[in-house]
C-alpha positions in Angstrom: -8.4 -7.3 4.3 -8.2 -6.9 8.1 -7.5 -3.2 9.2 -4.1 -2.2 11.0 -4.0 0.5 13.4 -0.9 1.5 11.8 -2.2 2.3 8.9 -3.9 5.9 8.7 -6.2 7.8 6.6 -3.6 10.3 5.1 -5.4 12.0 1.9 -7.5 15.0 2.0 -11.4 14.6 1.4 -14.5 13.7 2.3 -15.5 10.5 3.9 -18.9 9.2 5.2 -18.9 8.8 8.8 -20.8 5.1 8.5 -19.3 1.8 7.6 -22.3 0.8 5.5 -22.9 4.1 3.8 -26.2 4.4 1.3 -24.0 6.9 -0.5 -22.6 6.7 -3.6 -20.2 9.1 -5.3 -21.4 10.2 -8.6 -18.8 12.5 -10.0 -16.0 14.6 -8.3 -14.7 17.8 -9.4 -10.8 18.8 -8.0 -9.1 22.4 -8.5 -5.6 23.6 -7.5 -5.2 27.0 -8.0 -1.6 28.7 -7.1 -2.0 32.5 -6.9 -0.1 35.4 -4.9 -2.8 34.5 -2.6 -1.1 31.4 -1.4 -2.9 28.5 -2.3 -6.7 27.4 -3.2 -8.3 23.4 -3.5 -11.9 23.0 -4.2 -13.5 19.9 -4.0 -17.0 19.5 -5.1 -18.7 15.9 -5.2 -21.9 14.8 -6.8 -23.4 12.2 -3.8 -26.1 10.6 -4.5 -28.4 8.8 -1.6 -29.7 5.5 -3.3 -31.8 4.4 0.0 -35.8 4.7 -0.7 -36.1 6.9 2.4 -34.7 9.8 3.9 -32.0 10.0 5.8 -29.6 12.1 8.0 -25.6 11.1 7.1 -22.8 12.3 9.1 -19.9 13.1 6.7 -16.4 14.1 7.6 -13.5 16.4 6.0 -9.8 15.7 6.5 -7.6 18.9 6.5 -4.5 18.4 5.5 -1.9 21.8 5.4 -0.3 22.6 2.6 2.5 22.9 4.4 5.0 21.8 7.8 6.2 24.7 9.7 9.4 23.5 11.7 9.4 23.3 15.3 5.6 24.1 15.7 3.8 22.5 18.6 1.6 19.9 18.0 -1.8 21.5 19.4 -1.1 24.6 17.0 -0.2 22.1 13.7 -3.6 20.6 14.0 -5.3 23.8 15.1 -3.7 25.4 11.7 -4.9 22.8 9.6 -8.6 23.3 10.2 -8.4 26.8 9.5 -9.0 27.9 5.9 -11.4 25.2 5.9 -15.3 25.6 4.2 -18.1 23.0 3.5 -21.0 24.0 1.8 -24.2 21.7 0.7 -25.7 22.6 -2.6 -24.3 26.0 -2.2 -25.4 27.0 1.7 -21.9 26.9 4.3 -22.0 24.1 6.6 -20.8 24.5 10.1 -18.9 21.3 11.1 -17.5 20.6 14.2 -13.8 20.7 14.7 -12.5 17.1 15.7 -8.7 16.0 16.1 -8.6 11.7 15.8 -7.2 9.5 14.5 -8.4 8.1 11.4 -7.8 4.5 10.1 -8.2 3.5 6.7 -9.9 0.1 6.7 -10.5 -0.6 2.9 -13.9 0.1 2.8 -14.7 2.5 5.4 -13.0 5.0 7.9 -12.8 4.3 11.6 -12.6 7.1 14.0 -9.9 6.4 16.9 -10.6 8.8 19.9 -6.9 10.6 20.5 -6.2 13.0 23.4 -3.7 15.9 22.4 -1.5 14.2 25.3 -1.3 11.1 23.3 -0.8 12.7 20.1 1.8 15.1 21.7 3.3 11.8 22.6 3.3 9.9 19.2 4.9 13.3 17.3 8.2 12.8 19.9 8.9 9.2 18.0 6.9 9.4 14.9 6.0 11.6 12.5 2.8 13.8 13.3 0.8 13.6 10.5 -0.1 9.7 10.9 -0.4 10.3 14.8 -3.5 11.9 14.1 -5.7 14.2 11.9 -7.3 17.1 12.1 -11.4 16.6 10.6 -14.9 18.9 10.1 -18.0 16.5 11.2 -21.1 17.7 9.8 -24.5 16.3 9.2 -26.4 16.4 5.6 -29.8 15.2 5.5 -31.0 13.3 1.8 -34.3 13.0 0.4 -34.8 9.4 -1.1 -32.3 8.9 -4.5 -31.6 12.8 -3.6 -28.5 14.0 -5.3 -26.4 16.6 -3.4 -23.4 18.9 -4.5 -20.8 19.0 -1.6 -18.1 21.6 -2.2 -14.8 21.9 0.5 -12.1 24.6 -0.1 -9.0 24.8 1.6 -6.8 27.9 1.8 -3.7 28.1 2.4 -1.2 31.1 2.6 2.2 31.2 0.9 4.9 30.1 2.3 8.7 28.8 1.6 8.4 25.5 3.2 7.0 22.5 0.4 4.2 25.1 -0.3 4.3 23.8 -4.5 4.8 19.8 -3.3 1.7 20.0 -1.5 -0.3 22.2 -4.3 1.0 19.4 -6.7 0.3 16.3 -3.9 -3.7 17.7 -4.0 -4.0 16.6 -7.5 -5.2 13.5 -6.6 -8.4 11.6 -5.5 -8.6 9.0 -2.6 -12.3 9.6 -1.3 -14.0 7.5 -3.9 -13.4 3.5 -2.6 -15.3 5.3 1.2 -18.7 5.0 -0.8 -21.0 2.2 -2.3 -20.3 1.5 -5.7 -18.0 0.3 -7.6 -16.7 2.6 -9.7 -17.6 6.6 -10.3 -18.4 8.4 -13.5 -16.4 10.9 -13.9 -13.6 12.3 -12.3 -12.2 16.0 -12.9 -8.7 18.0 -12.1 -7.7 21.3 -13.3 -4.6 22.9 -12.1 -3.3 26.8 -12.8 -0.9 28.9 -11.5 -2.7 32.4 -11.6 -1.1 35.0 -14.2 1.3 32.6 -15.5 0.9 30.6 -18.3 2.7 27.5 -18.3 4.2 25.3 -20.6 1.7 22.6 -22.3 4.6 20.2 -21.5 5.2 20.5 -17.9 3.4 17.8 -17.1 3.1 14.1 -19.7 0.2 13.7 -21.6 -1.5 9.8 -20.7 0.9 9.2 -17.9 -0.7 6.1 -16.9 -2.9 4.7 -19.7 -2.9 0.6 -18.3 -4.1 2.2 -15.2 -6.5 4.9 -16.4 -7.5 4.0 -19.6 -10.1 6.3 -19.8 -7.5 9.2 -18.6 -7.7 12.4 -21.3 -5.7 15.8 -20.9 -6.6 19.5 -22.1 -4.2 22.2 -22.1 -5.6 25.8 -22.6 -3.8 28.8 -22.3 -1.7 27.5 -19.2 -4.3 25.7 -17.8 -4.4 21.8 -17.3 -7.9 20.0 -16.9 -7.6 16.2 -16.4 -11.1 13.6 -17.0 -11.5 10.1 -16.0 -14.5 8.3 -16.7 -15.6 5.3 -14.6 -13.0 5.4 -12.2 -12.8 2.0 -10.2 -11.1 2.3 -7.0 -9.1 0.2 -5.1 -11.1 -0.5 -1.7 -8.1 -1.8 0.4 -6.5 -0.8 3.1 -2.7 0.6 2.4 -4.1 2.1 -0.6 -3.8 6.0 -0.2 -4.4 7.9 -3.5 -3.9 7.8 -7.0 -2.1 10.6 -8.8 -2.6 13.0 -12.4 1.4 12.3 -13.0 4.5 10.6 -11.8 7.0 13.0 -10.8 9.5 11.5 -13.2 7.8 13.0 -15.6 6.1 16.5 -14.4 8.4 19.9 -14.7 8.3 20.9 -11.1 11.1 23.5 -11.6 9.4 25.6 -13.8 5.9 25.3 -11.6 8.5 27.0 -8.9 10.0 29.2 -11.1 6.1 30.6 -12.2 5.4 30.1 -8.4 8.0 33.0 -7.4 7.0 35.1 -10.0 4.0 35.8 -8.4 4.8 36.2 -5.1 7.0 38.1 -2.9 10.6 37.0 -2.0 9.6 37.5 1.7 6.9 34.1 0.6 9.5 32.1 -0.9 12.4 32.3 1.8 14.2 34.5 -1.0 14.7 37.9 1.0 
């Protein structure tokens, strides 16, 4: 499928930099974790390099908020974004370079469109800001032939009134995985918990999805979720964004918020 400009990389995750990457995706791990702290994603990916020699990859990391804050200037939104942000390689930080572009999904890889904050500044006045650009880490990870390598990112976010359990709820899905070779990954992991609260087992449907994840299976413990799919396939296409652990037909938002404000204080929920 040909690529249109209009059509941007919106999830968070990581990416190879390279069109015809020698990386393939071998399992990925996702938590959300709401606490009084605000909010905490983890990513960690199992990448494997299937070349037969060694080789340095760039890899990027989109940022994504977990929230809007109304009336903030476009410099400071993307600024905001990147902070809270840490990549590590098999457990030692990485220290990526802060980038602002615009990135186009094109199926099967990620171009990176050069934007200046003028142009940007420009796009937010008519459109909205988040697919005028995006606020990315660049960093380089060097693999040893068939090499496997853990790469963790962690996002922090603090509380806030403003769509702070949407976005907790919109990182509980998985994009990344149609960005490497291969045509399907192993195994896939969520978990979700909202720190000293333990919620219902049915606020969110068991098997939401079974034609489209067959292989889907839910555990509930003590208010925690944990979601596993094995042999994900992806879709690589362009306009394909990310696939979801529930619709929101059938997921109890209201009592996520309700456990959400009872761990925080009413200044963080807009309730003073």
């Amino acid at each position: 499928m040909a690529m249109n400009d209009t059509n941007a990389f919106v999830g968070e995750g990581l990416f190879p930099v390279l069109r015809d990457t020698t990386l393939v995706l071998e399992g990925e791990v996702v938590s959300v974790l709401l606490s009084s702290k605000g909010l905490k994603v983890t990513r960690r990916y199992q990448v494997l390099h299937s070349g037969d020699r060694s080789e340095t990859v760039e890899l990027g990391v989109v940022c994504l908020p977990a929230y809007l804050l109304s009336g903030e200037p476009v410099e400071e939104r993307y600024k905001r974004r990147l902070e809270g942000a840490k990549v590590s390689v098999d457990g030692i930080p990485k220290e990526g370079v802060h980038r602002i572009d615009r990135l186009v999904d094109a199926g099967t890889h990620v171009v990176v469109s050069a934007k200046t904050m003028a142009e940007l500044e420009d796009c937010a006045e008519s459109n909205d800001g988040d697919i005028c650009g995006h606020a990315w880490l660049a960093f380089s990870a060097t693999f040893k032939p068939r090499q496997v390598r853990t790469v963790e990112v962690t996002w922090t976010t603090a509380p806030s009134p403003y769509r702070f359990v949407d976005s907790a709820l919109d990182s509980l899905s998985f994009y990344s995985e149609k960005f490497f070779r291969g045509d399907s990954v192993p195994r896939i992991e969520l978990h979700f918990a909202v720190e000293g609260v333990e919620l219902a087992e049915n606020v969110f449907n068991v098997n939401i999805e079974p034609i489209k994840h067959p292989g889907l299976v839910q555990e509930y413990r003590a208010g925690r979720y944990t979601w596993g799919i094995q042999n994900y396939v992806p879709v690589k296409e362009d306009y394909r964004y990310r696939d979801r652990m529930y619709r929101h037909d059938t997921l109890d938002q209201e009592a996520i918020e309700r456990a959400y404000r009872s761990i925080v204080s009413p200044s963080a929920t807009g309730e003073e």
